[in-house]
Biopython code that builds the backbone (N, CA, C, O; Angstrom):
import numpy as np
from Bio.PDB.StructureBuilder import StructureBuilder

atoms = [
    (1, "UNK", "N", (0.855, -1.173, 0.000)),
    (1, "UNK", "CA", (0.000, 0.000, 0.000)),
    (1, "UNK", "C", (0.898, 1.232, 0.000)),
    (1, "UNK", "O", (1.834, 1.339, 0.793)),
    (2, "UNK", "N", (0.545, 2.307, -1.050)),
    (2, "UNK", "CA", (1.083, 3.423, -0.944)),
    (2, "UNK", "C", (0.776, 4.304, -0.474)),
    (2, "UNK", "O", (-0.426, 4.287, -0.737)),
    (3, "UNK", "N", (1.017, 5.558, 0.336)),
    (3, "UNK", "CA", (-0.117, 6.970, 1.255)),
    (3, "UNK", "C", (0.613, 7.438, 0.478)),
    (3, "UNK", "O", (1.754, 7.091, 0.174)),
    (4, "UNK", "N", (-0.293, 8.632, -0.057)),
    (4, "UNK", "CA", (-0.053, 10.439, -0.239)),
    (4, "UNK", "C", (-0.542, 11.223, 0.528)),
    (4, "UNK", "O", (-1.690, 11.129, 0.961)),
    (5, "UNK", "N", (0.511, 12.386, 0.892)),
    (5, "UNK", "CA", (-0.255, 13.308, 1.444)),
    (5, "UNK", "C", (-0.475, 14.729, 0.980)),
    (5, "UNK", "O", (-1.096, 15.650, 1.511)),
    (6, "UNK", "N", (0.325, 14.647, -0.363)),
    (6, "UNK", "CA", (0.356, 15.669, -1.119)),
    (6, "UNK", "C", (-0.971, 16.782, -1.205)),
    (6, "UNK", "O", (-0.870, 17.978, -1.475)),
    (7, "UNK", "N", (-2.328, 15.972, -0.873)),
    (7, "UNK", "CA", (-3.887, 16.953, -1.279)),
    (7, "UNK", "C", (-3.209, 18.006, -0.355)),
    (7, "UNK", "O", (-2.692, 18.972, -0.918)),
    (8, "UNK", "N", (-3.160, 17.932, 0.879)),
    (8, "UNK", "CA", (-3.187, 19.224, 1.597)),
    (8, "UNK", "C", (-2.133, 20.064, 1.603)),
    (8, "UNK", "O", (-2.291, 21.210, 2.024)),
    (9, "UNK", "N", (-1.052, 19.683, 1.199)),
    (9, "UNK", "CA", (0.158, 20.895, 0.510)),
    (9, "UNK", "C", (0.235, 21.536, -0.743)),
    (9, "UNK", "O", (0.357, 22.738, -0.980)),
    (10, "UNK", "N", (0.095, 20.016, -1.969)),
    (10, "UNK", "CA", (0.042, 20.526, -3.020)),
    (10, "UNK", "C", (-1.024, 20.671, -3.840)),
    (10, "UNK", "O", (-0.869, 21.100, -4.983)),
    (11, "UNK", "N", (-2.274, 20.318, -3.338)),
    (11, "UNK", "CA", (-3.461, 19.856, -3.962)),
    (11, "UNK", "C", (-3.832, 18.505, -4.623)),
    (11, "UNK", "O", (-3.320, 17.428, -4.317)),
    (12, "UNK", "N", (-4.818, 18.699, -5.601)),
    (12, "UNK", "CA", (-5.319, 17.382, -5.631)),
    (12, "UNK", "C", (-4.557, 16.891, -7.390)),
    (12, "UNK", "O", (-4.463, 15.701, -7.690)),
    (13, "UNK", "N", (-4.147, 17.877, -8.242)),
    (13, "UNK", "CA", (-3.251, 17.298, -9.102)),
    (13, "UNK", "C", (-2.125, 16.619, -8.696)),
    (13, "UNK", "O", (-1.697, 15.748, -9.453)),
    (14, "UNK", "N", (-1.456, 16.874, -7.471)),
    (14, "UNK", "CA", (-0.494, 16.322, -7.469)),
    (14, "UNK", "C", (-0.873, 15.130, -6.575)),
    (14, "UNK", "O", (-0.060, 14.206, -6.537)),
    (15, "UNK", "N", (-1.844, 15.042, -5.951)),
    (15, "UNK", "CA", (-2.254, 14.002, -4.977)),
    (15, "UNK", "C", (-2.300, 12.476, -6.036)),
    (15, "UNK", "O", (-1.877, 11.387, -5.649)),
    (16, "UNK", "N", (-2.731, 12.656, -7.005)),
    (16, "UNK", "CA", (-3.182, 12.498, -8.457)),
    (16, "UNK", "C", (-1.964, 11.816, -8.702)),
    (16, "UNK", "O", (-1.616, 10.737, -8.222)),
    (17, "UNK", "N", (-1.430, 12.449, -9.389)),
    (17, "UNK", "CA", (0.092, 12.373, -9.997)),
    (17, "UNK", "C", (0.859, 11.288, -9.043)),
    (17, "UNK", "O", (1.257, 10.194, -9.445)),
    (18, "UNK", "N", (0.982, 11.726, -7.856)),
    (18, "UNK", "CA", (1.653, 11.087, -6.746)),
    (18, "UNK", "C", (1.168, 9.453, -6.581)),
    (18, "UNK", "O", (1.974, 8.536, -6.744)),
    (19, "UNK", "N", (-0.047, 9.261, -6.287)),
    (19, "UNK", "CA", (-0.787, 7.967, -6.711)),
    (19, "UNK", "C", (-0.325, 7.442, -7.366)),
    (19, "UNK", "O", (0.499, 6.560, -7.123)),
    (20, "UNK", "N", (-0.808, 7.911, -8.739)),
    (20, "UNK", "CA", (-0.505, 6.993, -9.846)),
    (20, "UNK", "C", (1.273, 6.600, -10.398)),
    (20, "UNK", "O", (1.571, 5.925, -11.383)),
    (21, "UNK", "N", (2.043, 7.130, -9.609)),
    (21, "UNK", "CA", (3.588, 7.272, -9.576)),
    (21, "UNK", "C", (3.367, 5.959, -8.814)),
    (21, "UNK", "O", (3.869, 4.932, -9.271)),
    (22, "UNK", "N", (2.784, 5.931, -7.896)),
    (22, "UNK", "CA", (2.783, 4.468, -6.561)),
    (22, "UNK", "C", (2.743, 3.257, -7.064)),
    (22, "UNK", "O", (3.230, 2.183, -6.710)),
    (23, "UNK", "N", (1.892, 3.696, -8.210)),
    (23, "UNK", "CA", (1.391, 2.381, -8.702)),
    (23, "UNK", "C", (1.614, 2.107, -9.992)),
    (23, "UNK", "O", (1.119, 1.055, -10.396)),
    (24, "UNK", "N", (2.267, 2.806, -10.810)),
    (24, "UNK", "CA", (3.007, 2.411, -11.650)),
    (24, "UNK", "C", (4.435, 2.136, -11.149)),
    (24, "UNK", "O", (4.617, 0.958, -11.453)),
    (25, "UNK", "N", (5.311, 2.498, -10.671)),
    (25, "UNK", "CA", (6.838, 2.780, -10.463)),
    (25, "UNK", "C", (6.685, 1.362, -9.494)),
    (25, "UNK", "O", (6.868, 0.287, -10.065)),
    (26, "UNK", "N", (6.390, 1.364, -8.212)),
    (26, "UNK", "CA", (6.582, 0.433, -7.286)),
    (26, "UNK", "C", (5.731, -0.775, -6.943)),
    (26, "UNK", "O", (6.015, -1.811, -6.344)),
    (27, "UNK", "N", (4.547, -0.321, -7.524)),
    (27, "UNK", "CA", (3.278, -0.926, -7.824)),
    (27, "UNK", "C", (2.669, -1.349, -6.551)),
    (27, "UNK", "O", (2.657, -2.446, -5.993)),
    (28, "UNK", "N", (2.137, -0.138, -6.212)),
    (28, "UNK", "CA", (1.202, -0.821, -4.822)),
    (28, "UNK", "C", (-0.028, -1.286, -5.220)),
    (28, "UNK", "O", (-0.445, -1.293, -6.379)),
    (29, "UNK", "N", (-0.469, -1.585, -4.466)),
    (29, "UNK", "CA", (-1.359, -2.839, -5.007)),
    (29, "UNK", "C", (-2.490, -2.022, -4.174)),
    (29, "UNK", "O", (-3.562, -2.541, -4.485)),
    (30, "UNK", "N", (-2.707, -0.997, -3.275)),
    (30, "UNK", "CA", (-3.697, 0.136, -2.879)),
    (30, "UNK", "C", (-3.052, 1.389, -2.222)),
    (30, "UNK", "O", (-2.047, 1.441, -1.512)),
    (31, "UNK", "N", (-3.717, 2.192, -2.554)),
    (31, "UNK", "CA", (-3.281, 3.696, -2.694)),
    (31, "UNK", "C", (-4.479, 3.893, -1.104)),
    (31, "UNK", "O", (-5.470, 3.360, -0.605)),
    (32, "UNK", "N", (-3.740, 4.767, -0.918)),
    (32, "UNK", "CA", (-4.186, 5.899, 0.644)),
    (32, "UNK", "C", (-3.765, 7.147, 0.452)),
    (32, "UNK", "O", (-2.701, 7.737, 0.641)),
    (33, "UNK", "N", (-4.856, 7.443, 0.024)),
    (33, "UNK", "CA", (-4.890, 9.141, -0.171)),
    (33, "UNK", "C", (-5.125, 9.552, 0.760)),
    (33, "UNK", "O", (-6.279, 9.292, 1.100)),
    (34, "UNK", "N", (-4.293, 10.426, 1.793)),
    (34, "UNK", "CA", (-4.480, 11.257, 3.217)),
    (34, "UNK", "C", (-5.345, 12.609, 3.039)),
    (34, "UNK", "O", (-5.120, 13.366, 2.095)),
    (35, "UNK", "N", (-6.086, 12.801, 3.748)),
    (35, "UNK", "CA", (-6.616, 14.116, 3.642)),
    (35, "UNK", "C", (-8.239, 14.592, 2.337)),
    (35, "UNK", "O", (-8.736, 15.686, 2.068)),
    (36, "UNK", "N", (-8.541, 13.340, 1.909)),
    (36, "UNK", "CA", (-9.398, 13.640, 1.120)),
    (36, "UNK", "C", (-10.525, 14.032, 1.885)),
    (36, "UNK", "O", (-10.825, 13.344, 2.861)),
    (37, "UNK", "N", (-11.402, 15.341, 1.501)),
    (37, "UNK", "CA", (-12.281, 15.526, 2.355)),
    (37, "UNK", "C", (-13.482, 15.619, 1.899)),
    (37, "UNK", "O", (-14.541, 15.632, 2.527)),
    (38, "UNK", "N", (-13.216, 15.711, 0.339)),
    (38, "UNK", "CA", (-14.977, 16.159, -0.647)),
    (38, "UNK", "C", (-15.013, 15.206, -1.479)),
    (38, "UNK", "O", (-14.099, 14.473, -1.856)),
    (39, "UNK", "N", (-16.275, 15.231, -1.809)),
    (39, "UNK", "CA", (-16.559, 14.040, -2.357)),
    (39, "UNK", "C", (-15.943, 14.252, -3.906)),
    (39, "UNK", "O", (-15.205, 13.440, -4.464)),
    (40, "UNK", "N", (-16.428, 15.577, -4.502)),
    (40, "UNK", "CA", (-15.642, 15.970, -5.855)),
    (40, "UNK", "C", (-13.997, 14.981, -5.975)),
    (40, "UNK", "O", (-13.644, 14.226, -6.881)),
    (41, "UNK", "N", (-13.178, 15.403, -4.552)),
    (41, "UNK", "CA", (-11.555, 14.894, -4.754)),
    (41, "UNK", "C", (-12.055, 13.464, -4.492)),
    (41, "UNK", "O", (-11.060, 12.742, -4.559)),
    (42, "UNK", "N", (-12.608, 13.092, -4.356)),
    (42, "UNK", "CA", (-13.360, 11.482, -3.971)),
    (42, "UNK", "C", (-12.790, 10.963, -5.568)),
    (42, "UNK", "O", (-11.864, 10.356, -6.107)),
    (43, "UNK", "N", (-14.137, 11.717, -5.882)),
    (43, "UNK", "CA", (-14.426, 11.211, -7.237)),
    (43, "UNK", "C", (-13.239, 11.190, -8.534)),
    (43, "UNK", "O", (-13.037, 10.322, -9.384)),
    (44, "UNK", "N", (-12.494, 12.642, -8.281)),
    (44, "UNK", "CA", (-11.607, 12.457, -9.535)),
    (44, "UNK", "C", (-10.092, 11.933, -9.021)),
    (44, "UNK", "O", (-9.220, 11.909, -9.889)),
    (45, "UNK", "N", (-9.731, 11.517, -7.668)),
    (45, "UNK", "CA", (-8.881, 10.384, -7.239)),
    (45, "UNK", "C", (-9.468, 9.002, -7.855)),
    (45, "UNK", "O", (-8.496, 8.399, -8.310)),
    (46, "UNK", "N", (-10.152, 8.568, -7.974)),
    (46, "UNK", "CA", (-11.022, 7.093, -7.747)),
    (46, "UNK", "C", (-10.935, 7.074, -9.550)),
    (46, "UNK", "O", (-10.858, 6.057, -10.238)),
    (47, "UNK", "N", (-10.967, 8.290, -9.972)),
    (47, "UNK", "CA", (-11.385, 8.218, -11.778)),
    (47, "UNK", "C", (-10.044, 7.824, -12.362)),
    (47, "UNK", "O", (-9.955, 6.892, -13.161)),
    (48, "UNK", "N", (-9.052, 8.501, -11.980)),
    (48, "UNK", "CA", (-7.816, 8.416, -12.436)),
    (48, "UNK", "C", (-6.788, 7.540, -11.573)),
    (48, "UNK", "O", (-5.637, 7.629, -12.002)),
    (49, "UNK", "N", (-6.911, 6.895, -10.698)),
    (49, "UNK", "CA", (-6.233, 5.525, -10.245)),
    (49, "UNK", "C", (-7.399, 4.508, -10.047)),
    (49, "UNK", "O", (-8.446, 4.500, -9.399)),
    (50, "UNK", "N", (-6.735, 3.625, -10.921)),
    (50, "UNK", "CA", (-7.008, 2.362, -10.964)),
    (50, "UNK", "C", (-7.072, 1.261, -10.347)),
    (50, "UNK", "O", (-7.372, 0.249, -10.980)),
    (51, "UNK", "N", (-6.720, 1.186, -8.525)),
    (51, "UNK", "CA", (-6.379, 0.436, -8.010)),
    (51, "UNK", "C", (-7.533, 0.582, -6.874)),
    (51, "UNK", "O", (-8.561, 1.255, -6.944)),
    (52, "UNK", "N", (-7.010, -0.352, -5.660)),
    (52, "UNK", "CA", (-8.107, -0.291, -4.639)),
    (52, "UNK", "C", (-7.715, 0.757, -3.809)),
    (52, "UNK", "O", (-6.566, 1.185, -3.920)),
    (53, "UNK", "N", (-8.602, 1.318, -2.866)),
    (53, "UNK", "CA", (-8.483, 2.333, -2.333)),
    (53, "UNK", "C", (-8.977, 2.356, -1.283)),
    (53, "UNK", "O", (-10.009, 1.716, -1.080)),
    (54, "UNK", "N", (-8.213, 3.316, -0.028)),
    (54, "UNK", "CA", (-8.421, 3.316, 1.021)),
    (54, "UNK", "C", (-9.017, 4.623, 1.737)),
    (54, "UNK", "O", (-8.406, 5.671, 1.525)),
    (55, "UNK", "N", (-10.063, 4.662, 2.501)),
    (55, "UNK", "CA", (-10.738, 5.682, 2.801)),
    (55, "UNK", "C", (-10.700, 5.766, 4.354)),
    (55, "UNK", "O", (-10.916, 4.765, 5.037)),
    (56, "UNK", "N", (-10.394, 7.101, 4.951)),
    (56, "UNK", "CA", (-10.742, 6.907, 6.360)),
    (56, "UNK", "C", (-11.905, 8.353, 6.753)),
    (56, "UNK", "O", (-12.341, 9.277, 6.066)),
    (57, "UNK", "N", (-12.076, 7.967, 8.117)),
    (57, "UNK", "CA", (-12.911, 9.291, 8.707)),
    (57, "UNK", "C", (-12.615, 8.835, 10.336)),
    (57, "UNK", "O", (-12.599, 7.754, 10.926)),
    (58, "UNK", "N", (-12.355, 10.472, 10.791)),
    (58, "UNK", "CA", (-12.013, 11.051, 11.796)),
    (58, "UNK", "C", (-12.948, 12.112, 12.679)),
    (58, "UNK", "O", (-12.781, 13.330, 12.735)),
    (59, "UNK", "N", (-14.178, 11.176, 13.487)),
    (59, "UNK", "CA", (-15.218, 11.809, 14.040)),
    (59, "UNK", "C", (-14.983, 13.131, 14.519)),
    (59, "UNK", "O", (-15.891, 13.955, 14.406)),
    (60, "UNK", "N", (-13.707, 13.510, 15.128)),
    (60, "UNK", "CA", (-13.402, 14.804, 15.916)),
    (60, "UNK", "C", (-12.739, 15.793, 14.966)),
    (60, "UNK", "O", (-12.599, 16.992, 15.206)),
    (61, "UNK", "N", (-12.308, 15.100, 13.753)),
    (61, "UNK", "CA", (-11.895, 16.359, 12.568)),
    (61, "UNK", "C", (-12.764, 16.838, 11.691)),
    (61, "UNK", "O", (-13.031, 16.513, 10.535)),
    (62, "UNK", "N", (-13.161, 17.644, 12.391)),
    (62, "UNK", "CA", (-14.775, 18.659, 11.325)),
    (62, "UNK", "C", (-14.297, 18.814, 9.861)),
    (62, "UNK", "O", (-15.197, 18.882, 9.024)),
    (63, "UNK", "N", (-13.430, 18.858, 9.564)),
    (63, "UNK", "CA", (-13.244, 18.567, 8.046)),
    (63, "UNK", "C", (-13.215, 17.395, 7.308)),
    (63, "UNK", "O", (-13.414, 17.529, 6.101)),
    (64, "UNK", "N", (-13.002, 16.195, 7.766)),
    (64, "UNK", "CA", (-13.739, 15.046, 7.279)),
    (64, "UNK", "C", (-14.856, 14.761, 7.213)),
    (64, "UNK", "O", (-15.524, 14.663, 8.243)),
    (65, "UNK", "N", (-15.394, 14.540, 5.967)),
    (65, "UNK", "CA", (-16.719, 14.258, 5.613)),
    (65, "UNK", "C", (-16.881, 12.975, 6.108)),
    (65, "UNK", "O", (-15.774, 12.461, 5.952)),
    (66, "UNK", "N", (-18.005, 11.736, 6.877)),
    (66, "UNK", "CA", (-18.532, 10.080, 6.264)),
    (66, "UNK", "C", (-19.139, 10.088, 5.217)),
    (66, "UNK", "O", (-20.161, 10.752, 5.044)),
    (67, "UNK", "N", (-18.523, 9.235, 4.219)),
    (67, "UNK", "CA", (-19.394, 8.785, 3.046)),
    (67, "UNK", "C", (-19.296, 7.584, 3.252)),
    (67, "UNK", "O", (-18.289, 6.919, 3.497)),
    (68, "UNK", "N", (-21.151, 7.053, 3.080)),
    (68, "UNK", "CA", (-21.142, 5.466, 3.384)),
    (68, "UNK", "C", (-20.560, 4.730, 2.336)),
    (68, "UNK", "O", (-20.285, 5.038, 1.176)),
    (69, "UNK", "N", (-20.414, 3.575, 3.058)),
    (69, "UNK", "CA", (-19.580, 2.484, 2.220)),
    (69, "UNK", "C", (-20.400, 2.476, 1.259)),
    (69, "UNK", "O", (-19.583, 2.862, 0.423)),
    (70, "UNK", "N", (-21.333, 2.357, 0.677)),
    (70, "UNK", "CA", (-21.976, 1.978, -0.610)),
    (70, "UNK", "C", (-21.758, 3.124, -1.719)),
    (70, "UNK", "O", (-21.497, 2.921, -2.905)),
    (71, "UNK", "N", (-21.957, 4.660, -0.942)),
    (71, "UNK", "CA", (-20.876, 5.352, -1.495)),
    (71, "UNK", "C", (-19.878, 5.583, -2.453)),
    (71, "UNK", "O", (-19.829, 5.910, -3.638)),
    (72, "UNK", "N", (-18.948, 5.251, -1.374)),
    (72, "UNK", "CA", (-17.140, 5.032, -1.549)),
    (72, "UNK", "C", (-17.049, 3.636, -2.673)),
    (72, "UNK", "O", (-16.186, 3.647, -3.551)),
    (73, "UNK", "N", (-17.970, 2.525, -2.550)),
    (73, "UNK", "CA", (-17.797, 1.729, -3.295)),
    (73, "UNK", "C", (-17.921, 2.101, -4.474)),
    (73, "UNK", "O", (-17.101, 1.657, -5.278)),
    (74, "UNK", "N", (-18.972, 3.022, -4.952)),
    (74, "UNK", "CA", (-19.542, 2.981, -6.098)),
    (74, "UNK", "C", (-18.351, 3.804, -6.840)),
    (74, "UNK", "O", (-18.156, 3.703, -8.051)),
    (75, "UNK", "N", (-17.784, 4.410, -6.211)),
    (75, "UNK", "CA", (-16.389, 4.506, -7.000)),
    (75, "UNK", "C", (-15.007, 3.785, -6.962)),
    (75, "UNK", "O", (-13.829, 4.136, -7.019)),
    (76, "UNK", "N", (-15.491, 2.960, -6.876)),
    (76, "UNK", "CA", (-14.158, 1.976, -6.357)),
    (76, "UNK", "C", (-12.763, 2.269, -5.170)),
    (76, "UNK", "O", (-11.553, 2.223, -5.392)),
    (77, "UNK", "N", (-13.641, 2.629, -3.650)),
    (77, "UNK", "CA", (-13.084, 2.577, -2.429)),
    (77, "UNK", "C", (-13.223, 1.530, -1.661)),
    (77, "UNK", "O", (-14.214, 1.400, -0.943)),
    (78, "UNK", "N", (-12.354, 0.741, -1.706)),
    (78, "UNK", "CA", (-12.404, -0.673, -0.985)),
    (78, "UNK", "C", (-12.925, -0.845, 0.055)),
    (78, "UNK", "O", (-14.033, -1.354, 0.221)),
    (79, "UNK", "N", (-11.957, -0.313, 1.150)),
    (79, "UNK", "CA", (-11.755, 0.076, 1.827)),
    (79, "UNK", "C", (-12.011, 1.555, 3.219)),
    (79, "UNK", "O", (-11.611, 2.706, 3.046)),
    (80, "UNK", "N", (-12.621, 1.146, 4.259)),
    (80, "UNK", "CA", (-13.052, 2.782, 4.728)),
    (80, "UNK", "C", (-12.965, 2.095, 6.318)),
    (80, "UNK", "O", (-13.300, 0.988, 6.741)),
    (81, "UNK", "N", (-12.236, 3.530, 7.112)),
    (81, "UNK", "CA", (-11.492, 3.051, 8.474)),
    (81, "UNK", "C", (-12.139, 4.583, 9.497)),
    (81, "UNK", "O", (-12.377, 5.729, 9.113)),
    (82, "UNK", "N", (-12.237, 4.062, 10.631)),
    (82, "UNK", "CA", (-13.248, 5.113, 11.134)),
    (82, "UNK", "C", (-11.933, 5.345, 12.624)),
    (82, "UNK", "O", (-11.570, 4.282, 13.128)),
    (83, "UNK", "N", (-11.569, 6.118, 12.980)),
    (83, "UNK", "CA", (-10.783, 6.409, 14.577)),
    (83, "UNK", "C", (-11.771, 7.363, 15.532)),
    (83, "UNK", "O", (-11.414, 7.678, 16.667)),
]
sb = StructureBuilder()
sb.init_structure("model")
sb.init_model(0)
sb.init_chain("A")
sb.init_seg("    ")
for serial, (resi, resn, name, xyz) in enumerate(atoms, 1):
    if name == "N":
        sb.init_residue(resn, " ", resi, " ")
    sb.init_atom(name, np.array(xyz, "f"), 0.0, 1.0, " ", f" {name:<3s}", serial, name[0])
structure = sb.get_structure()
């Protein structure tokens, strides 16, 4: 599994970019995008990597959205982890 954390420094092109570097170059076999918070960066992470994906949410960080698993699935998020 590869993490980026690029969304919240560099945005979501490079969050993007960074991913798909993971998984072509070293080939992780699922990507963890840190910091995704809208469903929009949901959606055009999930469009442009191809792999499985990992989702979390953080009840006490008001900037994390929950999107239910059926959700997250429907764009191909495997994966979803709650702290």
């Amino acid at each position: 599994m590869a993490r980026t954390d690029a969304l919240a420094v560099e945005g979501m092109e490079s969050a993007i970019e960074r991913a798909i570097a993971c998984v072509d170059d070293p080939g992780a076999d699922m990507i963890f995008p840190e910091a995704i918070i809208t469903w929009s960066n949901t959606k055009s992470l999930s469009a442009a990597v191809k792999k499985s994906r990992l989702s979390e949410y953080y009840p006490s960080w008001r900037q994390t959205h929950c999107f239910s698993k059926r959700r997250l699935a429907s764009v191909g998020v495997d994966w979803c982890f709650t702290l």
